[in-house]
C-alpha positions in Angstrom: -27.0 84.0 20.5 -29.1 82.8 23.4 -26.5 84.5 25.9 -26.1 87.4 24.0 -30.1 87.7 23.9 -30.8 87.1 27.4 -27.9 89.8 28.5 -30.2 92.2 26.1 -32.9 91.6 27.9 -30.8 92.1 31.5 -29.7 95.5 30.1 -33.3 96.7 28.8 -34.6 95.9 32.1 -32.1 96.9 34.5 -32.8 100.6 34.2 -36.1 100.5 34.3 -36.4 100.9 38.1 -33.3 102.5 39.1 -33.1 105.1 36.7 -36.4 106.9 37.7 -36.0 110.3 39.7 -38.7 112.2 41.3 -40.4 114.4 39.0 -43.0 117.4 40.4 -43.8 118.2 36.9 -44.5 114.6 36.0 -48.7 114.3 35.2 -50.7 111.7 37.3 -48.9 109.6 40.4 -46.6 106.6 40.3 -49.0 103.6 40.8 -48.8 102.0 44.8 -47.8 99.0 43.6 -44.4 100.2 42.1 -41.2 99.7 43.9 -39.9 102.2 46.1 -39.0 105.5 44.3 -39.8 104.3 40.7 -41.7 107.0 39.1 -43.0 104.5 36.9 -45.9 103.5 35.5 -47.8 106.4 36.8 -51.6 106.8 37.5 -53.7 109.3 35.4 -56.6 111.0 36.8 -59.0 108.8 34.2 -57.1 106.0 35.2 -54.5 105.8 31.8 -51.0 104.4 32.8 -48.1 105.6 31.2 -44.9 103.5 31.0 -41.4 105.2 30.4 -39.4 102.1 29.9 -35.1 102.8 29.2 -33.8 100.0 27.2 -31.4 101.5 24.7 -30.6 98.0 23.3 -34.2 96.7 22.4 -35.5 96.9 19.3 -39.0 96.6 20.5 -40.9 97.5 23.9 -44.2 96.3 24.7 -46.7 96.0 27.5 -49.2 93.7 28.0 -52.2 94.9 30.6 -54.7 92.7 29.2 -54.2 94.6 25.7 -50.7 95.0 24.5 -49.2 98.4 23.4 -46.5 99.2 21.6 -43.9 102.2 22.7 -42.5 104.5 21.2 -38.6 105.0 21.5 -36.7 108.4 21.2 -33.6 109.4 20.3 -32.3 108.6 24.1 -33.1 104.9 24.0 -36.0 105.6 26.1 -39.9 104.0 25.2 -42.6 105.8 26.6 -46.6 104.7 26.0 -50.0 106.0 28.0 -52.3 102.7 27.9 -56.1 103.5 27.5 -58.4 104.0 31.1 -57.9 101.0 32.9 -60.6 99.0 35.3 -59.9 100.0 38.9 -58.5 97.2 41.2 -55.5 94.7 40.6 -54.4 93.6 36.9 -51.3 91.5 35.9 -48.9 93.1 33.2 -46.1 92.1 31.8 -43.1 93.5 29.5 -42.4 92.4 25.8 -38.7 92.7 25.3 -38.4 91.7 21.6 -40.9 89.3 22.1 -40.0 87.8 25.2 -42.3 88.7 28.8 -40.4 89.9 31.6 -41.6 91.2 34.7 -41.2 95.0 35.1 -38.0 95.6 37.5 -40.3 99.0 38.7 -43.3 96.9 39.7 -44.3 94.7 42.4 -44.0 91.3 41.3 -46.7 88.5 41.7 -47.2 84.6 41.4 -50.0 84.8 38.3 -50.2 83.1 35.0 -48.1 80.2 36.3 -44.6 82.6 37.2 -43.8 85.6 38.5 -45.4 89.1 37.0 -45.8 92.4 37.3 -48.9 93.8 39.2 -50.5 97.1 39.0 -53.4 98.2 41.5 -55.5 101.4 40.0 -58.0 103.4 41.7 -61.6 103.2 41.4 -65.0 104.8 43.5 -66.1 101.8 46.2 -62.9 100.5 47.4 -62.9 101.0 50.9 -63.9 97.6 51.4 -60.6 96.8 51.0 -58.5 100.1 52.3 -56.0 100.3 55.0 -58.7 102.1 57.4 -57.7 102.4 61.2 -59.7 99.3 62.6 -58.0 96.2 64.7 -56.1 94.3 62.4 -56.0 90.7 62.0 -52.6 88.2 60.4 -51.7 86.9 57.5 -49.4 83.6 58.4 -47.4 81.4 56.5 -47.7 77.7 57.8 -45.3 74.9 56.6 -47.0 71.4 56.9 -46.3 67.5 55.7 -48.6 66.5 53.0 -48.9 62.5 53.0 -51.0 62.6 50.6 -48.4 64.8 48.5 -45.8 63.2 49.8 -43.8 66.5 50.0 -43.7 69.4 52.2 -46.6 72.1 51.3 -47.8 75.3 53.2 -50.7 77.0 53.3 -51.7 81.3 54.2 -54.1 82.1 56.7 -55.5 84.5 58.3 -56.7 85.1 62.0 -59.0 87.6 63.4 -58.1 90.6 65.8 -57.9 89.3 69.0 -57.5 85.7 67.7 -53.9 85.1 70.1 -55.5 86.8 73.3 -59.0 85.2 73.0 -59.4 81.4 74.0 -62.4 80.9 71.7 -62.8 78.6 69.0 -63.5 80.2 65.2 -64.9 78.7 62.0 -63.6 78.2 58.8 -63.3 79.3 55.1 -61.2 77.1 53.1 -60.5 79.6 49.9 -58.8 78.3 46.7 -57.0 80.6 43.9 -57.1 79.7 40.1 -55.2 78.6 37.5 -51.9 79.5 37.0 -51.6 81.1 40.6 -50.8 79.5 43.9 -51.8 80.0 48.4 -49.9 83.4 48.0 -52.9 84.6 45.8 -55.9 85.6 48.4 -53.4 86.5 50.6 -51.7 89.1 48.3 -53.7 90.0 45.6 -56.6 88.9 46.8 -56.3 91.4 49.9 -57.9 89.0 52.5 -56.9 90.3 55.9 -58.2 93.9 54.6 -61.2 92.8 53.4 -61.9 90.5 56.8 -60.4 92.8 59.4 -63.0 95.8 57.5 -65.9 93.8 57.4 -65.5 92.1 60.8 -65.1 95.7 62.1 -68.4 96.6 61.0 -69.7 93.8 62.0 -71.0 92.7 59.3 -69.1 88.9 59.0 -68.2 87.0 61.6 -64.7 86.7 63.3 -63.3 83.6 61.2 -60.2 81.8 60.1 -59.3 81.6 56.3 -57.3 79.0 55.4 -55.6 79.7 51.8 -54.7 76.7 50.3 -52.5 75.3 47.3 -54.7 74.1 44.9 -52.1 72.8 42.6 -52.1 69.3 43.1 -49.8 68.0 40.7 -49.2 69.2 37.3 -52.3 71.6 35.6 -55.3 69.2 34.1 -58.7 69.4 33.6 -59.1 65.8 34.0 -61.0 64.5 37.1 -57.4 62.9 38.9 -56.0 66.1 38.9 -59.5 67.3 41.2 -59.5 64.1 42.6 -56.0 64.8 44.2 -57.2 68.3 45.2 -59.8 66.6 47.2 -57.8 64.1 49.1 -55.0 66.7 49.7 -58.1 69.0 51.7 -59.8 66.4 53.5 -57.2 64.1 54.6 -54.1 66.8 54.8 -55.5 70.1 55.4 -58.7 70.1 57.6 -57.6 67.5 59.5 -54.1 69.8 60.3 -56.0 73.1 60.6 -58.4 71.5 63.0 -55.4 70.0 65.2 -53.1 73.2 65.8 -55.4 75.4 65.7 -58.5 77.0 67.8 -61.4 76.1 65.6 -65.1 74.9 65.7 -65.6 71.2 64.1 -68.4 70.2 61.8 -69.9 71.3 58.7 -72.1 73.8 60.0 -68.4 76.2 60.8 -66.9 75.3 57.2 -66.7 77.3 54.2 -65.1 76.3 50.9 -64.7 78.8 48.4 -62.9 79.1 45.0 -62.2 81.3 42.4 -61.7 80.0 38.5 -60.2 76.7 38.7 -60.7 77.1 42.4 -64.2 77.3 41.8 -64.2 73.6 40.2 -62.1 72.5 42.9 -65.1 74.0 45.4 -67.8 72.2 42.7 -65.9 69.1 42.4 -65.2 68.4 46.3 -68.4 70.7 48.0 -71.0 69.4 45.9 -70.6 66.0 47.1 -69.5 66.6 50.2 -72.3 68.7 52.0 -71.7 66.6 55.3 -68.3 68.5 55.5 -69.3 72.0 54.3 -72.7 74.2 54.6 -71.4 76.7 52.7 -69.9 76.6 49.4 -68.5 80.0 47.1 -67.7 79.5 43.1 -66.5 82.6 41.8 -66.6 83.3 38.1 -66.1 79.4 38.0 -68.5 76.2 36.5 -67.7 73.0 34.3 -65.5 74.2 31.3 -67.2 72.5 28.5 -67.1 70.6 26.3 -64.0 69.6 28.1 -65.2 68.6 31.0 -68.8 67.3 29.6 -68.7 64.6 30.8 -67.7 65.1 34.7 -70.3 67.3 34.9 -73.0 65.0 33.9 -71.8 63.0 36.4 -72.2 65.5 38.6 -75.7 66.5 37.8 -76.8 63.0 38.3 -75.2 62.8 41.7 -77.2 66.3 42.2 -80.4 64.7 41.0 -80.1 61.6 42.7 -79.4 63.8 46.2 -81.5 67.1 45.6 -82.9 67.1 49.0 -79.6 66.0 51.0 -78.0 68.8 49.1 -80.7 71.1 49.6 -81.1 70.8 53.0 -76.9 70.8 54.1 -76.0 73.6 52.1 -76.6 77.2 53.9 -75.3 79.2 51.1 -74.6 77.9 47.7 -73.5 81.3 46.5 -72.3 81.4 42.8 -70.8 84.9 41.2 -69.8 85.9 37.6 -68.3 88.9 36.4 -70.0 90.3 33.1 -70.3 89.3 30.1 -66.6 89.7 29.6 -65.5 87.0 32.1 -64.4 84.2 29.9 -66.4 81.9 32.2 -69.7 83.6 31.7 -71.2 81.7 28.9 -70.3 78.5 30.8 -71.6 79.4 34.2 -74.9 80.9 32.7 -74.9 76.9 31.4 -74.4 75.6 35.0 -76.9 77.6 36.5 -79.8 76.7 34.1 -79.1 73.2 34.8 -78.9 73.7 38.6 -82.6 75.3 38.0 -83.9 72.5 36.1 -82.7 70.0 38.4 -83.8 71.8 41.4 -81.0 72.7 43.6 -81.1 76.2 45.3 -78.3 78.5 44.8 -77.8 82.5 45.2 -76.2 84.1 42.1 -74.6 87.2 42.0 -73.1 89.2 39.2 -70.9 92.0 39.5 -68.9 94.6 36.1 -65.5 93.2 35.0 -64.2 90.5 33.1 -62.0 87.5 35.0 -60.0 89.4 37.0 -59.0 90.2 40.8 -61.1 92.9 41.2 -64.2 90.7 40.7 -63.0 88.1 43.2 -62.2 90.4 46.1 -65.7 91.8 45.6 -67.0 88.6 45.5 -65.0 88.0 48.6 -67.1 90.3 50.5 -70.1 90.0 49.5 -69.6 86.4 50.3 -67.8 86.6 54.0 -71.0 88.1 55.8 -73.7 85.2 54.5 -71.0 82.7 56.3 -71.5 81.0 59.6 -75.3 82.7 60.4 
């Protein structure tokens, strides 16, 4: 049965991609993010995706974007659905073949809730900041190293500035994490780094820099304190000390940044916070202690902050914290962190930008938070 149902599932998919012809009289655009020559999903001007999905075999087609829909089939074998508007940016989706998720054979596939999904970028007014405008260009790399404190081989993304091979100066640092249930390739694909640097460095409005993009999974997915406390030794013994040897890069606090989003952003509590003499600047996006599961670490947090409000106060540059609205599963949580931070005196910036917890809001927090960096 098993075999049988995974074959289904083969079939249903299969012609999803390959089946697709071009279509003048098709309404709206296929989305960017589809694979060459699928016609599917496509774009509406109010931002509503339709899906035409061929899977003769299935007895039910779904799609989850962050609401599931149900499609309808016709007589061809042939489920078709137009989702309501969608928020601009980047959004995860996934296919519900009878139940199971698959990732669309049509789409662009990316590392997100801990495997390999379907993406979908849609249009919105203010996106230059991350458009493929005619400006020098900086790199994303991939760069293998040994982890000791792993034990393993890891790798890490980063990104250098224009002029970064032919230059012989030395460049600071943002050390930038992804969340849960996503790994390095995150900033560097869905978080659109290089665009967003190589735009903003243009305009000079942030400083040429390096951005390292690490892994922040350090062992299996925990809230508990080892699971940070690995992240922590796997940055400051393993990574800084590797970036800092191979490549061109100013030393010292004051030319480190540590930044995360989500989970990254507890990893950038956990290890910035009490480690101001190794970072001056320190970026938690739509991140704080999840409570009341981690209660307890953040108490013990809040006393270290107490007992070292002026050392804090006086190392840290930019404390920048940023929440998406009200529908960012993190808000209530964060709004919690940051009345504590006021009562016990430690200066942060706080920003807060529409959306829920979702790429869009991170690569806008991104650049808002590159230009504060390095002054």
């Amino acid at each position: 049965m098993m075999k049988i149902r995974f074959t289904l599932l083969l079939l249903a998919c299969a012609t999803t991609a390959f089946a697709q012809s071009a279509d003048s009289a098709l309404p709206g655009k296929p989305a960017p993010t589809n694979m060459r020559s699928a016609q599917f999903p496509r774009i509406l001007p109010d931002n509503r995706v339709m899906f035409r999905i061929e899977a003769p075999q299935a007895q039910k087609v779904q799609i989850d974007l962050g609401k599931v829909y149900d499609l309808k089939k016709d007589s061809q074998g042939v489920w078709t659905v137009t989702t309501d508007p969608v928020s601009g940016g980047f959004h995860y989706y996934s296919l519900l073949i009878d139940g199971v998720a698959v990732a669309d054979p049509a789409s662009e596939t990316f590392y997100g809730m801990s495997r390999m999904a379907s993406g979908i970028e849609l249009p919105f007014a203010g996106r230059d900041y991350y458009a493929l405008n005619d400006v020098p260009h900086g790199d994303i790399r991939m760069k293998r190293y040994y982890s000791k404190v792993a034990g393993a081989w890891k790798r890490f993304f980063l990104y250098t500035p224009p002029g970064y091979d032919t230059s012989k100066d030395r460049y600071p640092v943002l050390y930038i994490v992804h969340g849960g249930g996503e790994d390095e390739r995150g900033w560097a694909t869905q978080g659109l780094t290089d665009l967003i640097l190589d735009n903003l460095i243009a305009a000079r409005r942030a400083l040429p820099m390096l951005v390292v993009m690490v892994d922040g999974n350090a062992g299996e997915l925990s809230l508990e304190e080892a699971y940070l406390q690995q992240f922590d030794r796997e940055l400051k013994q393993s990574i800084i000390p590797f970036v800092e040897a191979q490549y061109r890069v100013k030393a010292g606090a004051a030319n480190r940044a540590l930044a995360g989003l989500s989970l990254g952003g507890i990893q950038t509590l956990y290890t910035g916070v009490n480690s101001t003499d190794l970072f001056s600047y320190l970026g938690v996006f739509s991140s704080s202690w999840i409570l009341p599961d981690q209660a307890a670490m953040a108490e013990r947090q809040y006393a270290y902050m107490a007992a070292n409000r002026e050392k804090i106060n006086r190392n840290l540059k930019q404390f920048w914290i940023s929440q998406g609205g009200k529908e960012d599963i993190a808000y209530q949580n964060n709004q919690a962190m940051l009345a504590r931070l006021k009562q016990l005196g430690i200066k942060y910036s706080y920003s807060e930008s529409p959306g829920g917890h979702t790429w869009p809001v991170w690569r806008h927090d991104l650049y808002q938070f590159a230009p504060l960096l390095f002054r």
